[in-house]
BADRENKOL-396677 format. One record per residue (C-alpha): residue number from 1; x, y, z. Coordinates in steps of 0.25 Angstrom, whole numbers, plus 5000, padded with zeros to 4 digits. Example, Ala and Ser with C-alpha at 12.3 -4.5 7.8 and 13.67 -1.06 7.14 Angstrom:
2
@n 1 c1 5049 c2 4982 c3 5031 .
@n 2 c1 5055 c2 4996 c3 5029 .
This chain:
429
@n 1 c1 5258 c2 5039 c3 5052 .
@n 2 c1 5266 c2 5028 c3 5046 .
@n 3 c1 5273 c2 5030 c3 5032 .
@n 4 c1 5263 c2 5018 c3 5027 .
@n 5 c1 5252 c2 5025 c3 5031 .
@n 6 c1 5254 c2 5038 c3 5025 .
@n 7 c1 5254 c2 5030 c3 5012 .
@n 8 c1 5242 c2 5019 c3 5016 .
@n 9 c1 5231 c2 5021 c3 5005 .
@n 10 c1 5219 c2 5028 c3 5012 .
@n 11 c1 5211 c2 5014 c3 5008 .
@n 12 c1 5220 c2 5005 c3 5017 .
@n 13 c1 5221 c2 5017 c3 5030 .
@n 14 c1 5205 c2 5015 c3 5030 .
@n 15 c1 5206 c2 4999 c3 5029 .
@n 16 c1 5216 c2 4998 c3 5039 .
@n 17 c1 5210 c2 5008 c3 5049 .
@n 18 c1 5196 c2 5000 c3 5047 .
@n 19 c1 5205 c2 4986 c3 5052 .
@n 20 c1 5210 c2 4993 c3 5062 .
@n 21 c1 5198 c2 5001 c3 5066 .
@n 22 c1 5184 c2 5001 c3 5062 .
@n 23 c1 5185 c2 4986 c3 5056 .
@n 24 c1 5190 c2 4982 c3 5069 .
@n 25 c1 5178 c2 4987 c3 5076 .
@n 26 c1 5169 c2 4982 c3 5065 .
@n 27 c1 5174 c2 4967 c3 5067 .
@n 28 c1 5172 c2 4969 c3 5083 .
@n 29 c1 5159 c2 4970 c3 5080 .
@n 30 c1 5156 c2 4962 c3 5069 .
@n 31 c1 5153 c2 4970 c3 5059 .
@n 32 c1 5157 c2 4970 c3 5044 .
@n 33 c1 5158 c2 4981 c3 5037 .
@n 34 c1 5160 c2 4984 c3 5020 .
@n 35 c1 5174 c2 4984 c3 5017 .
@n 36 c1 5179 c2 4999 c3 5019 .
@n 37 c1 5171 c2 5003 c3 5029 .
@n 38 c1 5169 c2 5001 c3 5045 .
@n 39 c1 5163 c2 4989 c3 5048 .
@n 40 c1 5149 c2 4991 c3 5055 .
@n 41 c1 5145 c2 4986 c3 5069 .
@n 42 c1 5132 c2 4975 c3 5071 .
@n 43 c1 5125 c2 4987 c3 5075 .
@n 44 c1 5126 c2 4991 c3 5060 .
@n 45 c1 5123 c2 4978 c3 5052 .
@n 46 c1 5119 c2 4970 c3 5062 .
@n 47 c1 5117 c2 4954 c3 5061 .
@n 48 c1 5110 c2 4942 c3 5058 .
@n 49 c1 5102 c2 4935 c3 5069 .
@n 50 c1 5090 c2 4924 c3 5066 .
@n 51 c1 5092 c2 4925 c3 5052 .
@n 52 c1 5089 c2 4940 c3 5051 .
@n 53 c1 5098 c2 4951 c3 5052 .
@n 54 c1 5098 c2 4961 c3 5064 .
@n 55 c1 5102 c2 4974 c3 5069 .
@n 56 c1 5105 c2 4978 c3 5085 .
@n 57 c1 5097 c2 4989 c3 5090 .
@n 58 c1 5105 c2 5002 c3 5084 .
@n 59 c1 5097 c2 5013 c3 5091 .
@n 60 c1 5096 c2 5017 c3 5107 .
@n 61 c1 5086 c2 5014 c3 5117 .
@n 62 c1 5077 c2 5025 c3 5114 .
@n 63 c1 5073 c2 5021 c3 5099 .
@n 64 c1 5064 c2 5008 c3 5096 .
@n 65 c1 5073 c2 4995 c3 5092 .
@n 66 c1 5071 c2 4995 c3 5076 .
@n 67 c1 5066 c2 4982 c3 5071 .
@n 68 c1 5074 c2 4970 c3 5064 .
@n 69 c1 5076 c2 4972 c3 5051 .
@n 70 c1 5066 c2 4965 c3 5040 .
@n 71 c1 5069 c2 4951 c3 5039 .
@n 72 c1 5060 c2 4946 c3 5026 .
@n 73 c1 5063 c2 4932 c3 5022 .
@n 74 c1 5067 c2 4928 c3 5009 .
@n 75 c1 5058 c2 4932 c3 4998 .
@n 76 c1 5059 c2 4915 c3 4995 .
@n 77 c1 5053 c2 4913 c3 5007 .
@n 78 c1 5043 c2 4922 c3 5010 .
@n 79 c1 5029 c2 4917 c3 5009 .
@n 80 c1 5023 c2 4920 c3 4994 .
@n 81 c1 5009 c2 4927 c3 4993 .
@n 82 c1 4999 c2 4925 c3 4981 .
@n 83 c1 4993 c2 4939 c3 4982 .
@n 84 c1 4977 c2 4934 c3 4978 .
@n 85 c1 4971 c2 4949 c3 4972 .
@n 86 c1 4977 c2 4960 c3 4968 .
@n 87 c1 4968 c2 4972 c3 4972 .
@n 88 c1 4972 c2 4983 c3 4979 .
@n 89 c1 4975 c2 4977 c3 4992 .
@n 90 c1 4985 c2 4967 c3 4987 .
@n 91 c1 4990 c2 4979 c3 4977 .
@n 92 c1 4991 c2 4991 c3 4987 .
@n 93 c1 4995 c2 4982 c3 5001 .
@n 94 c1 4997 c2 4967 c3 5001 .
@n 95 c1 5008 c2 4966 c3 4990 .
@n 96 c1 5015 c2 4979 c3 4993 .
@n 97 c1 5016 c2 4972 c3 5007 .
@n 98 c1 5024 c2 4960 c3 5002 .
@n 99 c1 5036 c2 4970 c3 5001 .
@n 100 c1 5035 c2 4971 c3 5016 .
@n 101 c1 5034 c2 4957 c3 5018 .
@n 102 c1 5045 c2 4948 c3 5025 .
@n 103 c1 5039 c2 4935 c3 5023 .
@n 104 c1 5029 c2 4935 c3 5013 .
@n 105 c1 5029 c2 4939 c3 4996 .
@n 106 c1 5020 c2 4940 c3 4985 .
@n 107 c1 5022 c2 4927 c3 4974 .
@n 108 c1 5009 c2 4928 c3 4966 .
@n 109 c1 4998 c2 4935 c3 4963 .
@n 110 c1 4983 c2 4930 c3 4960 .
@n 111 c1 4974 c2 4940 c3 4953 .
@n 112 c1 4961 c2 4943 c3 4942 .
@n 113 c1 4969 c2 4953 c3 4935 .
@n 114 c1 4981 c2 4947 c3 4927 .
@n 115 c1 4985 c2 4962 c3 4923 .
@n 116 c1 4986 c2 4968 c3 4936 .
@n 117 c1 4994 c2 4953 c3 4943 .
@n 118 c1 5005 c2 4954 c3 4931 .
@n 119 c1 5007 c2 4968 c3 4937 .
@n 120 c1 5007 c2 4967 c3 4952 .
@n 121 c1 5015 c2 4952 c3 4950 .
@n 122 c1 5027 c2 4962 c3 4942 .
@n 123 c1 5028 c2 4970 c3 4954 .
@n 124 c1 5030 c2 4960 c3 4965 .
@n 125 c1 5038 c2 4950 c3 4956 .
@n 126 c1 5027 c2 4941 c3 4956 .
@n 127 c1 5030 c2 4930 c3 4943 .
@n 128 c1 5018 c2 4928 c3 4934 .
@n 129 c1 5018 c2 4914 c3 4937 .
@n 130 c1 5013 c2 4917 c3 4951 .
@n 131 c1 5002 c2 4928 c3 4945 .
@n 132 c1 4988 c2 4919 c3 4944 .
@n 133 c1 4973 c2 4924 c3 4942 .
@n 134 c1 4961 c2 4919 c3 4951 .
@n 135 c1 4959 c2 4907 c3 4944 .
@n 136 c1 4970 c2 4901 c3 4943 .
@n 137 c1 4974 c2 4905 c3 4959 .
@n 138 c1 4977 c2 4889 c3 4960 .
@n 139 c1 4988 c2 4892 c3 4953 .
@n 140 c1 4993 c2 4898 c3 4966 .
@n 141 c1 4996 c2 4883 c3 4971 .
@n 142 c1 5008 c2 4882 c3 4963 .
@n 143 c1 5015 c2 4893 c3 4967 .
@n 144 c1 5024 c2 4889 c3 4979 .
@n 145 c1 5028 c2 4902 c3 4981 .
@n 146 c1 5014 c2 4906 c3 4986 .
@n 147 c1 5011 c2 4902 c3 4999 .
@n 148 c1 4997 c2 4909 c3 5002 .
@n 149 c1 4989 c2 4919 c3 4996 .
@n 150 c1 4985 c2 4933 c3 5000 .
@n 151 c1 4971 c2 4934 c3 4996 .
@n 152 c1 4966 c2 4951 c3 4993 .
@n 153 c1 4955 c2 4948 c3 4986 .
@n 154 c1 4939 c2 4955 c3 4989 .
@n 155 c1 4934 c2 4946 c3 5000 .
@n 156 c1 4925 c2 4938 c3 4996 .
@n 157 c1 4936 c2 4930 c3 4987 .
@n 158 c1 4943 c2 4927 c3 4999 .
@n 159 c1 4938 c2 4914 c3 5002 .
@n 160 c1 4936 c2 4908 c3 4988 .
@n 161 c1 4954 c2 4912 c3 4987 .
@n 162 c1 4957 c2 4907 c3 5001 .
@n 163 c1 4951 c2 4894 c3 4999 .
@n 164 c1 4958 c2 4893 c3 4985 .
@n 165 c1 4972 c2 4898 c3 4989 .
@n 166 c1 4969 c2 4888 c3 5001 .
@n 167 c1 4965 c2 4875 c3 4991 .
@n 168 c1 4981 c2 4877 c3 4986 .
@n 169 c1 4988 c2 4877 c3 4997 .
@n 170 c1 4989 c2 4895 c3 5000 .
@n 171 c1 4989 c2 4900 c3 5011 .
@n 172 c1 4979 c2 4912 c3 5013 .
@n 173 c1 4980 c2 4927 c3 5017 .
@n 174 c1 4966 c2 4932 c3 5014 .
@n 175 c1 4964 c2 4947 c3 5016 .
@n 176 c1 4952 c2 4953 c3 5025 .
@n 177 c1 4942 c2 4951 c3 5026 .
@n 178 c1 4943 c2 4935 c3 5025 .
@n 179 c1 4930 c2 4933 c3 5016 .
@n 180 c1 4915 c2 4938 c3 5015 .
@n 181 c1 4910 c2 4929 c3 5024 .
@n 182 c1 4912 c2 4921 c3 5038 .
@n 183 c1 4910 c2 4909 c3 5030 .
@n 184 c1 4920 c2 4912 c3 5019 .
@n 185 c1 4929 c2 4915 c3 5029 .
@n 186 c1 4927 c2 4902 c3 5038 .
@n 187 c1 4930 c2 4893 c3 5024 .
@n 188 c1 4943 c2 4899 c3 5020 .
@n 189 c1 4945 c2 4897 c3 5033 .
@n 190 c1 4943 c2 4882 c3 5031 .
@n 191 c1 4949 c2 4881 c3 5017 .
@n 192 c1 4963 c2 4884 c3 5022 .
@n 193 c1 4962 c2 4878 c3 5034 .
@n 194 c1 4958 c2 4865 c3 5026 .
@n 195 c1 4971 c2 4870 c3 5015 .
@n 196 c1 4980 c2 4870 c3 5026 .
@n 197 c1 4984 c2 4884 c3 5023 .
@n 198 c1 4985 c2 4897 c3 5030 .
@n 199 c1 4974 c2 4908 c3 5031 .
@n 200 c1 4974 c2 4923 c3 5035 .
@n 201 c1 4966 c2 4935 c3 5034 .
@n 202 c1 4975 c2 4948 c3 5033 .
@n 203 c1 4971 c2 4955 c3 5044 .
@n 204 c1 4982 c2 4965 c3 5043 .
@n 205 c1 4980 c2 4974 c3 5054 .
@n 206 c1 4981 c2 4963 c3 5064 .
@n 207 c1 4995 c2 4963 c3 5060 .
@n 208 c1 4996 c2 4980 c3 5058 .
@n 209 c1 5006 c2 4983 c3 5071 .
@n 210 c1 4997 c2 4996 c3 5076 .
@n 211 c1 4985 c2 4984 c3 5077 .
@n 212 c1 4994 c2 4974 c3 5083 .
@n 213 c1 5001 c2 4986 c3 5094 .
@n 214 c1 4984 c2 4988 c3 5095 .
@n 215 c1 4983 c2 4974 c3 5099 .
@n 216 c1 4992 c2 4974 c3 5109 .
@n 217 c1 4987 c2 4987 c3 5116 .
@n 218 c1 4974 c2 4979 c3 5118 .
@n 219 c1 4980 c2 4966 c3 5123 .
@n 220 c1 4992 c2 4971 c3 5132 .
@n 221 c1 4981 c2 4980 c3 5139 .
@n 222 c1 4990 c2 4993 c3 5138 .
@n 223 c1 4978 c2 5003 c3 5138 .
@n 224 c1 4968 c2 4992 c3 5146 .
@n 225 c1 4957 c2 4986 c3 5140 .
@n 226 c1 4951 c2 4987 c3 5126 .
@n 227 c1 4938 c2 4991 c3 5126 .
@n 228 c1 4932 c2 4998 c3 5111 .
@n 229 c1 4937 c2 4997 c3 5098 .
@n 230 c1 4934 c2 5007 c3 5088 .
@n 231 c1 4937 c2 5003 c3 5074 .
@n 232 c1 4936 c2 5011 c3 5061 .
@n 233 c1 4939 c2 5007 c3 5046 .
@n 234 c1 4933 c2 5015 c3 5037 .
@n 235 c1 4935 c2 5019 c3 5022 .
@n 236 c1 4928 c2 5027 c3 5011 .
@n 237 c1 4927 c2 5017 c3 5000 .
@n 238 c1 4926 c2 5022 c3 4984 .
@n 239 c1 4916 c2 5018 c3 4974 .
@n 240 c1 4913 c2 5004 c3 4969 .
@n 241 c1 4914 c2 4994 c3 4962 .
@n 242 c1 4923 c2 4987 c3 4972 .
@n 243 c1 4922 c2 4975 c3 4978 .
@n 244 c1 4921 c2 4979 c3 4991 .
@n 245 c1 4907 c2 4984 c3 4987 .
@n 246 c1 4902 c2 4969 c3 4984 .
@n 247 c1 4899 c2 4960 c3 4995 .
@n 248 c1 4903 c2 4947 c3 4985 .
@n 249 c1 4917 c2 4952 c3 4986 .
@n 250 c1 4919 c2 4960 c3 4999 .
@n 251 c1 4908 c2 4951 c3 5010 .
@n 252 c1 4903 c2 4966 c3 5015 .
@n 253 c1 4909 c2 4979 c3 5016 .
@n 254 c1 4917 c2 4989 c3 5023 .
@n 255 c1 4915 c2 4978 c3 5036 .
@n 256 c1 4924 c2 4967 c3 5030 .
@n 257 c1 4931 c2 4976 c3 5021 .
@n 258 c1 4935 c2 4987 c3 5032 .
@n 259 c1 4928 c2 4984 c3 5044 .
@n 260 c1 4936 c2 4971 c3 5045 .
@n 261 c1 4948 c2 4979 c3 5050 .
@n 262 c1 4940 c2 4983 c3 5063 .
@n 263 c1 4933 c2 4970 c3 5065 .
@n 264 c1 4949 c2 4962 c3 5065 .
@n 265 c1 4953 c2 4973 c3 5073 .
@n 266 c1 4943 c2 4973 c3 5086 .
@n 267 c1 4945 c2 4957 c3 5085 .
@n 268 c1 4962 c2 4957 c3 5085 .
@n 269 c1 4961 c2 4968 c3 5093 .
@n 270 c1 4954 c2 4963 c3 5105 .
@n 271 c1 4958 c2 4950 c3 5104 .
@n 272 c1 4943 c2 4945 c3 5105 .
@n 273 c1 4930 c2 4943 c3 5097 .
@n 274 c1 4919 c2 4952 c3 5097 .
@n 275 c1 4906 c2 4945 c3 5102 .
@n 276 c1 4897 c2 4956 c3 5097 .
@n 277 c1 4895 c2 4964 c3 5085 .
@n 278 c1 4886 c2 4976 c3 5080 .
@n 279 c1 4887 c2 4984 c3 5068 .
@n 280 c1 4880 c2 4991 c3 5058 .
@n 281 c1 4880 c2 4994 c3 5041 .
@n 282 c1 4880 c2 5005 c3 5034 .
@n 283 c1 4879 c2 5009 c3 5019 .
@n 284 c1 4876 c2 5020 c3 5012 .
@n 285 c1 4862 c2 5020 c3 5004 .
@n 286 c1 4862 c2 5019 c3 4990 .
@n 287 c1 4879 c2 5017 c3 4989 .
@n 288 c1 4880 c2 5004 c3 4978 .
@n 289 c1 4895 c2 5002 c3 4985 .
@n 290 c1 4887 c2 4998 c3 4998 .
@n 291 c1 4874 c2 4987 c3 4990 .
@n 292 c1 4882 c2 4976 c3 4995 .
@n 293 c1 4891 c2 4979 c3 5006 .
@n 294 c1 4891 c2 4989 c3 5019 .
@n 295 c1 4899 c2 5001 c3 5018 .
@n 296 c1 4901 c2 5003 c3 5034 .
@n 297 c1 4898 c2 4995 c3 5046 .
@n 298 c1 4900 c2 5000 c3 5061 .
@n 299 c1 4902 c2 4988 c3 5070 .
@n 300 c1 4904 c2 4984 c3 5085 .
@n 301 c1 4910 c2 4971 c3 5090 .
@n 302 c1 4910 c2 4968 c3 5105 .
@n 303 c1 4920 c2 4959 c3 5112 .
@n 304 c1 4921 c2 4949 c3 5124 .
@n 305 c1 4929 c2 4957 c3 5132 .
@n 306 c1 4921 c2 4971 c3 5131 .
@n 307 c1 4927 c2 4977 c3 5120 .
@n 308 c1 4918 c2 4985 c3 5110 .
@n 309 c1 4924 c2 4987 c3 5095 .
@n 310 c1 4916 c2 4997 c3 5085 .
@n 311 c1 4921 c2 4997 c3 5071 .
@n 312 c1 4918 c2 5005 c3 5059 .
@n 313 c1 4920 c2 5002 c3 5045 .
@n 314 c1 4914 c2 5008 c3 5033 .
@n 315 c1 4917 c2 5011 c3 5015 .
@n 316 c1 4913 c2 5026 c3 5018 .
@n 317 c1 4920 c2 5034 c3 5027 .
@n 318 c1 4933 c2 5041 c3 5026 .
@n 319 c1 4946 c2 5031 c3 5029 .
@n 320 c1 4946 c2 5028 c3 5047 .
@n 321 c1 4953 c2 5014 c3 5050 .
@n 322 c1 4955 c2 5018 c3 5065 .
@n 323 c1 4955 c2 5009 c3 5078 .
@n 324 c1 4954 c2 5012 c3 5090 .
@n 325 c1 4954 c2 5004 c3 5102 .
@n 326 c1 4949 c2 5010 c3 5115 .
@n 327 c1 4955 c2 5004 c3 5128 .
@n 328 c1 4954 c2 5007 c3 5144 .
@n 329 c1 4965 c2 5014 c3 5145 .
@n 330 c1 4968 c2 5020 c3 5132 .
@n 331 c1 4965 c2 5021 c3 5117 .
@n 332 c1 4973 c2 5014 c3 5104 .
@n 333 c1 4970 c2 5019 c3 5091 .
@n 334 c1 4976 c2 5014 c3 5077 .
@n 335 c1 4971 c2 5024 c3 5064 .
@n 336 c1 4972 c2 5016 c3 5051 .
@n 337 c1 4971 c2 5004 c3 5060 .
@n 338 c1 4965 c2 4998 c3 5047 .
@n 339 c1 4973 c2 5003 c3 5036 .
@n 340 c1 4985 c2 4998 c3 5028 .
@n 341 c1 4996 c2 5007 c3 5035 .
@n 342 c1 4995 c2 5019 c3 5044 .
@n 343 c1 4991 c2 5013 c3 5056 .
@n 344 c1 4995 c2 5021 c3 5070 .
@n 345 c1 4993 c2 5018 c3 5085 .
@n 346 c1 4989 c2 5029 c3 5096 .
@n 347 c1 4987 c2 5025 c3 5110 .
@n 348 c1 4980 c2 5035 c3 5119 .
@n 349 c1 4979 c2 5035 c3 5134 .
@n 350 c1 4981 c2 5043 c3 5147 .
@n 351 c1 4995 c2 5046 c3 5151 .
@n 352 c1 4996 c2 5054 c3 5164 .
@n 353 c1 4985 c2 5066 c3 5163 .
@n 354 c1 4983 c2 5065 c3 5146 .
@n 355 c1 4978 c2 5056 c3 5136 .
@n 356 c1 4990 c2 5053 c3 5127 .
@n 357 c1 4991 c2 5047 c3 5112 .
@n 358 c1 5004 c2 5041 c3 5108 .
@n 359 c1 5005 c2 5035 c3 5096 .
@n 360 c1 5012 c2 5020 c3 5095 .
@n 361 c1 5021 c2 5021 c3 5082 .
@n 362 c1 5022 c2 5006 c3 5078 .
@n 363 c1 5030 c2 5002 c3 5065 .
@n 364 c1 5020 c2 5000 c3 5053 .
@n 365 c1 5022 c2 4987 c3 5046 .
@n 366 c1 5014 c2 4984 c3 5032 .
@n 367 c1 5002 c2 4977 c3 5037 .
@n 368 c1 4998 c2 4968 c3 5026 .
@n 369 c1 5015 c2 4964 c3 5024 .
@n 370 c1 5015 c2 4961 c3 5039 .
@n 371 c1 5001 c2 4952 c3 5039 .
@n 372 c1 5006 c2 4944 c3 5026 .
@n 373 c1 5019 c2 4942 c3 5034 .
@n 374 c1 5013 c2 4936 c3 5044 .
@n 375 c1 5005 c2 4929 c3 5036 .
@n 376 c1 5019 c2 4921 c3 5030 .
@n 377 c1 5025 c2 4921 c3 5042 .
@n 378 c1 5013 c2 4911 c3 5049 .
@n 379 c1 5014 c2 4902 c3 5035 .
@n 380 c1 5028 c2 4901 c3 5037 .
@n 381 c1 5027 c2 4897 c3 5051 .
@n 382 c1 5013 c2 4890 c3 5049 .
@n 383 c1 5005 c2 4896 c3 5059 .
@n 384 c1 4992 c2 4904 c3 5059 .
@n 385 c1 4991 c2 4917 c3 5053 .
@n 386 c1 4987 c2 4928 c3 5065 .
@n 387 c1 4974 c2 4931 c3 5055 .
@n 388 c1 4969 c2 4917 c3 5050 .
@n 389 c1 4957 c2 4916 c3 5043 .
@n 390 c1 4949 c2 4914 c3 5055 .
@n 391 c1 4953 c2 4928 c3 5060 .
@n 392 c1 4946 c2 4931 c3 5047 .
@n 393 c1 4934 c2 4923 c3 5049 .
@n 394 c1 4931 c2 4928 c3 5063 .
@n 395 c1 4931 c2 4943 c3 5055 .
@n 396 c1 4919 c2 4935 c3 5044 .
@n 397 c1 4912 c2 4932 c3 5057 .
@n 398 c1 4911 c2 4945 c3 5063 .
@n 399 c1 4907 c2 4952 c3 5051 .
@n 400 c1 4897 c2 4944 c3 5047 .
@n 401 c1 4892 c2 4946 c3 5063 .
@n 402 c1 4894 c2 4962 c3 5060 .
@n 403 c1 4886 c2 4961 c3 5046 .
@n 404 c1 4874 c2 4954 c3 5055 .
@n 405 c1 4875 c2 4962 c3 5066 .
@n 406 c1 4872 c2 4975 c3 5056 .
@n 407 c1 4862 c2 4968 c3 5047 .
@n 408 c1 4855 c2 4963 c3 5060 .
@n 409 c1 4856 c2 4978 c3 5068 .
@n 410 c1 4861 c2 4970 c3 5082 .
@n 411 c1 4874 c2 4967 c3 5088 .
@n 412 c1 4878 c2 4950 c3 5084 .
@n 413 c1 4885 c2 4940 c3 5092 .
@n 414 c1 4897 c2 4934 c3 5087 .
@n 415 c1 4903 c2 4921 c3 5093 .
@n 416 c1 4918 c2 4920 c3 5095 .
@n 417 c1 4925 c2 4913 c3 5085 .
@n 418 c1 4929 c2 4897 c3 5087 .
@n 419 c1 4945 c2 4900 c3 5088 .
@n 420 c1 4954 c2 4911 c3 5087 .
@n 421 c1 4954 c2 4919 c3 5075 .
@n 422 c1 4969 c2 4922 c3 5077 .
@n 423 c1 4982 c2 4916 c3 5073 .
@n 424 c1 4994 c2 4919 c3 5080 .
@n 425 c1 4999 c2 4936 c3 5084 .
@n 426 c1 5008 c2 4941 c3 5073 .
@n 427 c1 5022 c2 4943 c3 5077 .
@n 428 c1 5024 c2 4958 c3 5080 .
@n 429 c1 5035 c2 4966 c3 5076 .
């Protein structure tokens, strides 16, 4: 070893082995590295493609490619949310999810309690300013920041919110169900319409990724036709007062309140609406909770093509939110279709001499952030929403033919809605 280098400080060997060496193949590859240490490949840190950053697939042919990392814009440019109520839902689920939102945020809140909206506007950095009460939800029209309005409020103030939020300029995403009533429904239809503004019911399971593989099972024919759909949501509910007990507030019971899911779910499902419908009431004698409103109904919808759907709902049986979807050659079934996480798919059919059950593990997203996401993502392109209002509407409709049909103890007709209830698919992945 030369004199020179016998006396080189350790520091300046490794900095010149590094030029010589490893920072060579660093720069080959384009990489560039911290001062001191090798300089990493593209494999490592990857690069900027589109405006987003990128990784090349790191693992071998026998693993799943990864997804692209998150790619949230600005918080200056998502679109701003005035959360309309600030009960359980909006508490528990709806802002919690803005934390897993890419494109949307929370900017103001509108509630009948002053106490608990100085609270919750601390925790998501929500200025005072933007904290207003329900009658002085105008107010809402000068704050640019918020582009439209998550309304959580019991149902039957859903249109009298929707109309106002539309009369300034809001755009509007009303929780299910839409309203009390087809014809509550069909005039917020109209009042944004006429405003110019967006409206959309959060249907979130038809953006859930188990219920949208589902979807695909029954339209790529994979196990042949569908032929039944069994559909249960079931809950045991607690003791009043709630307003889910009084028909001003909640249209009916567990139908629109839970029974919804199923309904949406046979219709997204098949692709086509039911021409028939049968169903029965039940409640239990002498339970004040149940004066004004059912606790369970059963119901069965008939469809063009052949397909049968039964659906159970009902305040007062043990937790069961399972579909199942019965096809020709095979058997899909979703537990906790209808809940807010959990969700699972199992496909069974014959291979060879048994009957096999293999479970399709799909990556879970959080359902109410990805339907808001969606949501902004059609206002900032202007287009429909995949549930507009009129996906909401058609929903009134068949209700009201369900309450009929078991006031009146035989099967109703129900004609095919004027136009499609359906905005555009969401985008997958």
């Amino acid at each position: 070893m030369p004199d020179d280098a016998k006396t080189m400080p350790r520091a300046s060997r490794r900095g010149l082995m590094q030029a010589s060496g490893l920072s060579a193949l660093g720069v080959a590859l384009g990489g560039a590295g911290a001062p001191g240490y090798p300089a990493p490949s593209r494999m490592d840190t990857g690069g900027v493609e589109g405006g987003r950053v990128t990784f090349p697939n790191w693992r071998g042919q026998a693993e799943p490619e990864p997804p692209p990392p998150p790619a949230p814009l600005p918080p200056g440019e998502r679109v701003g949310y005035a959360i309309v109520g600030l009960g359980r839902l909006s508490l528990e689920e709806i802002l919690p999810a803005f934390g897993a939102c890419r494109q949307s945020r929370p900017v103001a809140l509108v509630s009948g309690s002053p106490e608990k909206a100085a609270v919750v506007a601390r925790q998501y950095g929500i200025p005072d300013s933007s904290v207003l009460g329900y009658d002085n939800f105008e107010d809402l029209r000068q704050l640019r920041e918020v582009r439209a309005v998550y309304i959580v409020l019991p149902n039957g103030m859903h249109r009298e919110y929707t109309e106002r939020a539309a009369a300034i300029g809001k755009h509007v995403l009303c929780e299910k169900p839409m309203a009390n009533t087809p014809e509550e429904a069909q005039a917020m239809v109209e009042a944004c319409a006429r405003a110019g503004v967006k409206l959309m019911v959060a249907y979130r399971c038809q953006y859930e990724p188990h219920s949208r593989a589902a979807i695909r099972l029954v339209r790529f024919g994979e196990l042949g036709k569908l032929r039944f759909i069994h559909a249960t949501n079931v809950q045991s509910n607690g003791p009043g007062p709630q307003w889910r007990y009084a028909k001003a507030l909640a249209g009916g019971g567990a139908l629109p309140d839970i029974g919804l899911y199923c309904l949406n779910a046979t219709r997204y499902l098949t692709g086509e609406e039911p021409v028939e419908v049968s169903a029965q009431m039940q409640s239990p004698a002498g339970d004040p909770r149940f004066a004004e409103v059912e606790e369970s109904m059963d119901f069965r919808l008939r469809f063009p093509s052949g397909i049968v759907a039964q659906c159970v709902t009902s305040y007062g049986a043990f937790q069961d939110k399972t579909l199942r979807l019965l096809f020709e050659n095979g058997l899909a079934e979703i537990p906790d279709a209808f809940a807010y996480r959990g969700q699972r798919l199992f496909v069974s059919r014959k291979a060879g001499e048994i009957i096999e059950r293999q479970e399709r593990v799909i990556a879970r997203k959080n359902q109410f952030a990805t339907e808001i996401d969606h949501f902004s993502e059609r206002l900032r392109a202007g287009e429909a929403p995949h549930t507009p209002g009129e996906e909401g509407l058609q929903d009134q409709r068949l209700m009201a033919a369900l309450y009929r049909a078991a006031t009146e103890g035989r099967p109703v007709e129900v004609p095919s809605p004027e136009r499609r209830t359906r905005g555009p698919e969401p985008a997958e992945g």
